[in-house]
C-alpha positions as CSV (number, residue, x, y, z in Angstrom):
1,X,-54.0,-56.1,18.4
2,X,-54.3,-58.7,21.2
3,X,-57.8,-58.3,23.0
4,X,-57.7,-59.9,27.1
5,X,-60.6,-60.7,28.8
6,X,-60.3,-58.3,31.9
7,X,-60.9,-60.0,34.9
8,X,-62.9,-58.0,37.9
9,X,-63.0,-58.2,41.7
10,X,-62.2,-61.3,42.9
11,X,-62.9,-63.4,38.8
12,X,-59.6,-64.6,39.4
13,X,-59.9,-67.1,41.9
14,X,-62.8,-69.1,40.1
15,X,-62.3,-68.4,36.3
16,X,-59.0,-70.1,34.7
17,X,-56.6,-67.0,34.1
18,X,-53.4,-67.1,32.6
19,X,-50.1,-66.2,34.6
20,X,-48.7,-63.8,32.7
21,X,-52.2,-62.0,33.0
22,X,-51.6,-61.7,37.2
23,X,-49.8,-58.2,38.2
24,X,-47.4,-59.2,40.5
25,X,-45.0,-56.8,42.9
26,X,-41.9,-58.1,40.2
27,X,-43.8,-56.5,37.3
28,X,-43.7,-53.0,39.1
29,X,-41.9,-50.4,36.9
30,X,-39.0,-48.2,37.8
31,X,-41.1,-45.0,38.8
32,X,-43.5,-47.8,41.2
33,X,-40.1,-48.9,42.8
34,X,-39.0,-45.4,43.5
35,X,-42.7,-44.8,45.0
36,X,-42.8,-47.4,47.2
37,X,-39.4,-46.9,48.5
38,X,-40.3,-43.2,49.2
39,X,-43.9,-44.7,51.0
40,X,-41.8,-47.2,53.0
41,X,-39.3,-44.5,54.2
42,X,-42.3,-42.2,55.0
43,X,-44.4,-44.7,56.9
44,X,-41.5,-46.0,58.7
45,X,-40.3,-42.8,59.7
46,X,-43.3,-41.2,60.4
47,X,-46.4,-43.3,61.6
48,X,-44.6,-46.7,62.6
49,X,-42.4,-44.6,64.8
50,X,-45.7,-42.9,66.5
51,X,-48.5,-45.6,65.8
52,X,-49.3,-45.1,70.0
53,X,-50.0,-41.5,69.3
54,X,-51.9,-42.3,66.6
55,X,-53.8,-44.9,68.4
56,X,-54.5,-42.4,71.2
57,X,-56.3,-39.9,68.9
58,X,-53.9,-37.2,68.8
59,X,-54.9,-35.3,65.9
60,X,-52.3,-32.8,66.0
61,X,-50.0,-35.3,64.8
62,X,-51.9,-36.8,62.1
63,X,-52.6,-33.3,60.3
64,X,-49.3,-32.9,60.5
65,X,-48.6,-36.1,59.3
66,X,-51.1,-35.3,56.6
67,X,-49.9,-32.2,55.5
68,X,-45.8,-33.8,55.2
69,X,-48.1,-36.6,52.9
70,X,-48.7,-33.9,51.1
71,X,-46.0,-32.1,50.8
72,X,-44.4,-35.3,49.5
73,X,-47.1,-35.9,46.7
74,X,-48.7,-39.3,48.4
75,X,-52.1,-37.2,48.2
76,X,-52.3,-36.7,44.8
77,X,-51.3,-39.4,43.2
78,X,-54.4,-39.9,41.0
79,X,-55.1,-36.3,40.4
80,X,-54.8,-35.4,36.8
81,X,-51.1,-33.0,36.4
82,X,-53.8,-30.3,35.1
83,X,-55.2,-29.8,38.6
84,X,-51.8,-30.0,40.9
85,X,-51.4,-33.6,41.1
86,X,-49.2,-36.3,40.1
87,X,-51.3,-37.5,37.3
88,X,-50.3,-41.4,37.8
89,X,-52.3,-44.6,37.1
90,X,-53.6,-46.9,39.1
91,X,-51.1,-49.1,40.3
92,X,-49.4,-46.2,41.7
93,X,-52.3,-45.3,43.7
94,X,-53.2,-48.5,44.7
95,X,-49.2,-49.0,45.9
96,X,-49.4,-45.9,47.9
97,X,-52.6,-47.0,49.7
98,X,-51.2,-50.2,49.9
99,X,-48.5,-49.4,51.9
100,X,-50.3,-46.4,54.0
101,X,-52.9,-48.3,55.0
102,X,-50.7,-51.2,56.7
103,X,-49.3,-48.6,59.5
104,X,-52.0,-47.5,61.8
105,X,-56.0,-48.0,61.5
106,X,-56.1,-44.6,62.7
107,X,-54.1,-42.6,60.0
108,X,-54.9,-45.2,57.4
109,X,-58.5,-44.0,58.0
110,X,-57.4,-40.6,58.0
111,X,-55.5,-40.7,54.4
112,X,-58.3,-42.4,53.2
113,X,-61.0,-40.0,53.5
């Protein structure tokens, strides 16, 4: 068994790394494609669409926003399957975020608490 010095934080940029060793969008598997095609639809549809509502504090709209997150499973991602969640890794969660948090400060900040 192969054992890889795990880079951390931002070790990349001053320690010489390997390029096979650098996750890249390319190397995302099938489920991560599916995931952020279901984000992309979800953030286009709903917070692109009504990022000056958002940016005007209307908090109706981002519970409700929140809750359809929900409902589609983009709030628990990380949770272990045990407890209700999705039980997926990291990548996954960090792709979700990813691709919430470009929208709107406002329900970035929201999803993110």
């Amino acid at each position: 068994m192969e054992e890889k010095d795990i880079l951390r934080g931002g070790q990349f940029l001053v320690k010489e790394s390997n390029c096979e060793d650098v996750f890249t969008p390319e190397d995302f598997n099938e489920d991560q494609l599916m995931m952020k095609e279901a984000v992309t639809e979800f953030v286009d549809r709903e917070i692109w669409a009504k990022k000056a509502q958002f940016e005007k504090k209307d908090y109706a709209l981002t519970e409700s926003c929140m809750r359809k997150a929900g409902e589609l499973g983009f709030l628990s991602v990380a949770v272990p399957a045990e407890y209700g969640g999705m039980g997926m890794g990291f990548v996954d969660t960090m792709l979700v975020c990813d691709y919430i948090s470009g929208a709107t400060g406002s329900f970035s900040t929201a999803f993110g608490a």
